[in-house]
C-alpha positions as a Markdown table, in Angstrom:
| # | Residue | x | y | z |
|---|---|---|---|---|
| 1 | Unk | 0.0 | 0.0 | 0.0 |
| 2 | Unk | 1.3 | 3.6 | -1.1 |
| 3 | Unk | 0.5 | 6.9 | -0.4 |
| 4 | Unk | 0.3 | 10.3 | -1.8 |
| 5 | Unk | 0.8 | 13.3 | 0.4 |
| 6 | Unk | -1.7 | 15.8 | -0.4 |
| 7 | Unk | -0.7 | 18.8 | 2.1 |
| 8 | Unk | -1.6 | 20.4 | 5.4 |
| 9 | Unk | -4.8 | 20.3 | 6.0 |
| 10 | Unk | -5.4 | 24.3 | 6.8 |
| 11 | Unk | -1.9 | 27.0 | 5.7 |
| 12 | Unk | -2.9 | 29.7 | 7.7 |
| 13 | Unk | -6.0 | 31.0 | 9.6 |
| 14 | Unk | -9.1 | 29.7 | 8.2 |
| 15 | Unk | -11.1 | 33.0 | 7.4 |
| 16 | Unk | -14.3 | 31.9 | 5.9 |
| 17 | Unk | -16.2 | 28.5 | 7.0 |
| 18 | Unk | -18.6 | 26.9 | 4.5 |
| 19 | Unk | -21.2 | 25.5 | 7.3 |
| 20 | Unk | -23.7 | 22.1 | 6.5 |
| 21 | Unk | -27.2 | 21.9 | 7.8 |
| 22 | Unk | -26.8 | 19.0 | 10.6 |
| 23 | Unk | -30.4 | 17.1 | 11.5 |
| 24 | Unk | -31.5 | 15.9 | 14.8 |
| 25 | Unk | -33.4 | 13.0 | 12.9 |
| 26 | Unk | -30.5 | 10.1 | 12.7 |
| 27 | Unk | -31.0 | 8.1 | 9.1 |
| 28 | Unk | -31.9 | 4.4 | 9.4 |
| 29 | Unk | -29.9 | 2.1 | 7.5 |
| 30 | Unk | -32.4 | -0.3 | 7.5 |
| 31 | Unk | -36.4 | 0.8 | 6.9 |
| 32 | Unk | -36.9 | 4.4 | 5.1 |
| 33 | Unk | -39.2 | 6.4 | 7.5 |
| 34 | Unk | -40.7 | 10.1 | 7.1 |
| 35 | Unk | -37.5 | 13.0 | 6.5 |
| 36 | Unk | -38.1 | 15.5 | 9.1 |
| 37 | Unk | -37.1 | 18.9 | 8.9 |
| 38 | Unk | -35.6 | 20.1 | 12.2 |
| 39 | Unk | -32.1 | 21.0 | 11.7 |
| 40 | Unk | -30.1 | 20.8 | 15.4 |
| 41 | Unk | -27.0 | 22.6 | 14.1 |
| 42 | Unk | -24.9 | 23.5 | 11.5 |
| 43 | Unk | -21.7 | 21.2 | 11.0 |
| 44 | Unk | -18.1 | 22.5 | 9.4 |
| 45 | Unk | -16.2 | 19.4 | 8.7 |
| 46 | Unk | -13.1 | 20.8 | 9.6 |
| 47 | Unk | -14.5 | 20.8 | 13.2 |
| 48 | Unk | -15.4 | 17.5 | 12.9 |
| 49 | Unk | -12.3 | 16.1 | 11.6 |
| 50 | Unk | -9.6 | 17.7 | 12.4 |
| 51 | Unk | -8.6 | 18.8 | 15.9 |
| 52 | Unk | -5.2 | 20.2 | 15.4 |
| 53 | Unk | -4.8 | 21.8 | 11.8 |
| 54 | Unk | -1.4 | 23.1 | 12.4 |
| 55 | Unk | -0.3 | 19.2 | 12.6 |
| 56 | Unk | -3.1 | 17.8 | 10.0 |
| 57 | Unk | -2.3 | 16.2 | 6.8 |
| 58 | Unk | -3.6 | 14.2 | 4.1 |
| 59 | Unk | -2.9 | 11.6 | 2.2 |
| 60 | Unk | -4.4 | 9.2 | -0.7 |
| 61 | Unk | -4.6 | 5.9 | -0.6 |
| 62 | Unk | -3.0 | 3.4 | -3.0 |
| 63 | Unk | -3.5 | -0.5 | -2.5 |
| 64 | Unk | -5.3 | -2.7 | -0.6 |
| 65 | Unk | -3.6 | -4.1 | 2.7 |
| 66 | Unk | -6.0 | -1.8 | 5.4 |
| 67 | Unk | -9.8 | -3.0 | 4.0 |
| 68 | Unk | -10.5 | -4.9 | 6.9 |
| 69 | Unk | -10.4 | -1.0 | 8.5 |
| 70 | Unk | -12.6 | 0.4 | 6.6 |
| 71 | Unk | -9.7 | 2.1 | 4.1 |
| 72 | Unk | -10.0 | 1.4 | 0.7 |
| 73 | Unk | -7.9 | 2.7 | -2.6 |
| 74 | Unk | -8.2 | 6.0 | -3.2 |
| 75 | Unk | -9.5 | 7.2 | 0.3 |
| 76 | Unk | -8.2 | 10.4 | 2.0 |
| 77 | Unk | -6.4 | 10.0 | 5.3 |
| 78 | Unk | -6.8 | 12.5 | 8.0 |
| 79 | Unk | -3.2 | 12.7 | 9.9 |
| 80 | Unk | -2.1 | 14.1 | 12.9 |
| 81 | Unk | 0.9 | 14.5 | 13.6 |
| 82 | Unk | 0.7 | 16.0 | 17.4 |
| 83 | Unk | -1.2 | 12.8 | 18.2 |
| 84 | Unk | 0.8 | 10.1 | 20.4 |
| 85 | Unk | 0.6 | 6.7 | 18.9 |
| 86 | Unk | -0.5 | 4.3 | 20.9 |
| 87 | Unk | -1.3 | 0.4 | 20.5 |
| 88 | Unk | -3.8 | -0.4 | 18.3 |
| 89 | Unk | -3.9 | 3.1 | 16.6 |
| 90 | Unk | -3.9 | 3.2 | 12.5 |
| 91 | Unk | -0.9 | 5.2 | 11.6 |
| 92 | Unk | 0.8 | 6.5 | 8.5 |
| 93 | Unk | 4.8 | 4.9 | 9.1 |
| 94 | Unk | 8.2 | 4.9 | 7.4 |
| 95 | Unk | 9.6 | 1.6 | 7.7 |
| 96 | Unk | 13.5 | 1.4 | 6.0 |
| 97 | Unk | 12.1 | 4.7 | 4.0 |
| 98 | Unk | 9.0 | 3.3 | 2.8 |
| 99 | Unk | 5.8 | 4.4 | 4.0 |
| 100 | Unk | 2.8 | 2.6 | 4.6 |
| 101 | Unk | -0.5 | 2.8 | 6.6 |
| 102 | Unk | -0.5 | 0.5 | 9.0 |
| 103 | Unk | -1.8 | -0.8 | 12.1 |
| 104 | Unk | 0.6 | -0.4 | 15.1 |
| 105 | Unk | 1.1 | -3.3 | 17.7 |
| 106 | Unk | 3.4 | -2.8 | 20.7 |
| 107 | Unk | 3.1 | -5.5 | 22.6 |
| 108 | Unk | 3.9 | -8.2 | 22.8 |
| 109 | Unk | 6.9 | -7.2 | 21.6 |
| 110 | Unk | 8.6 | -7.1 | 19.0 |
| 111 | Unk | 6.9 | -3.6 | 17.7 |
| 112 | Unk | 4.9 | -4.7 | 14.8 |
| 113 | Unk | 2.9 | -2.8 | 11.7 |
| 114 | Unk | -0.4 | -5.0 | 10.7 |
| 115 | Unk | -2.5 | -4.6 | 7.6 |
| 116 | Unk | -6.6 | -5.2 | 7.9 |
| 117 | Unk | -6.1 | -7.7 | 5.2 |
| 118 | Unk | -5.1 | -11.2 | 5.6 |
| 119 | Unk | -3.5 | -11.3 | 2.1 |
| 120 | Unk | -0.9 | -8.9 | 3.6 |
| 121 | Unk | 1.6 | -10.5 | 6.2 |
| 122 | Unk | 2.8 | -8.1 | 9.4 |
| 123 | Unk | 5.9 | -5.8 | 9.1 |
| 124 | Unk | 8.0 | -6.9 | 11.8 |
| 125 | Unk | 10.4 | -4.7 | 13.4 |
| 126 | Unk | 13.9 | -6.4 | 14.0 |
| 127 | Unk | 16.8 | -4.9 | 15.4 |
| 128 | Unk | 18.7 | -2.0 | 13.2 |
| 129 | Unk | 15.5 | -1.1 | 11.5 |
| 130 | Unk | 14.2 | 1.8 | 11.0 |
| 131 | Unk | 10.4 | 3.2 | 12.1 |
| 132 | Unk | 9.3 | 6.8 | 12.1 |
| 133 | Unk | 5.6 | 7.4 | 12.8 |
| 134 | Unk | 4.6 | 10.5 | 10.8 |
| 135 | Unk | 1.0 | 10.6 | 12.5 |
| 136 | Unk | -2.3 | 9.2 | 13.5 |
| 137 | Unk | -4.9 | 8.6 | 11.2 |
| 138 | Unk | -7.9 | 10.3 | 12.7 |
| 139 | Unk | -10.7 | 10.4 | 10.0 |
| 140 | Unk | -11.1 | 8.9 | 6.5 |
| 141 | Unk | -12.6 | 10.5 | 3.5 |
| 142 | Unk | -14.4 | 8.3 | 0.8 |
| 143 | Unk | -16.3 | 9.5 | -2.4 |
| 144 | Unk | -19.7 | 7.4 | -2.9 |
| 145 | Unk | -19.9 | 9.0 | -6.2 |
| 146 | Unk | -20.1 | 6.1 | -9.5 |
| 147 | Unk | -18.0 | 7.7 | -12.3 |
| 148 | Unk | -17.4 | 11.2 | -13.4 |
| 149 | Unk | -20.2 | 13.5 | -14.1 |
């Protein structure tokens, strides 16, 4: 799996916020019922997704190791960088200089970087390798969209 670094995530202070209605009535996935027109809120998705923008970064997708995680070719990952990884946490890695999304195990040790696909084996960290954790994927972004147009 590759990826594309797409930039920071906000240069600068954000001046102008483009704001979407946000309903109180919650969608069901199963049986349509009646829309209902009561709007809680508005919602700016850079609220929602990104809690440090100074630190935040994207990046797309290539290849299909992490789609037992819900990340699929062609996604956007959300990054933060000021975010501590932790065990269990999916995070965008440099392993020997080539990065990868991954899935970070700890313990038991020895540190390892798992893919949400069984078709992809673990990255195992052995001793004189390199690993530098560039950030924290917070949020993924996925067009439903068929097609252009």
């Amino acid at each position: 799996m590759s990826l594309s670094l797409l930039g920071n995530a906000i240069e600068g202070p954000v001046t102008a916020a483009w704001r979407v209605p946000l309903y109180t009535e919650r969608v069901p996935a199963g049986f349509p019922s009646p829309a209902q027109d009561y709007i809680e809120q508005t919602l700016d998705l850079n609220e929602l997704c990104i809690s440090h923008p100074a630190a935040t970064f994207f990046v797309r997708v290539e290849g299909e190791s992490m789609t037992g995680a819900g990340i699929f070719p062609n996604d956007i990952l959300v990054v933060d960088r000021s975010l501590t990884a932790r065990h269990g946490d999916i995070v965008i890695a440099s392993l020997e200089r080539e990065m990868t999304v991954k899935q970070l195990h700890l313990s038991p040790e020895p540190v390892r970087l798992l893919a949400c696909n069984p078709a992809y084996p673990p990255l195992v960290m052995e001793e004189g390798m390199v690993l530098e954790i560039f950030g924290v994927v917070t949020n993924v972004v996925r067009s439903l969209k068929r097609g252009h147009g």
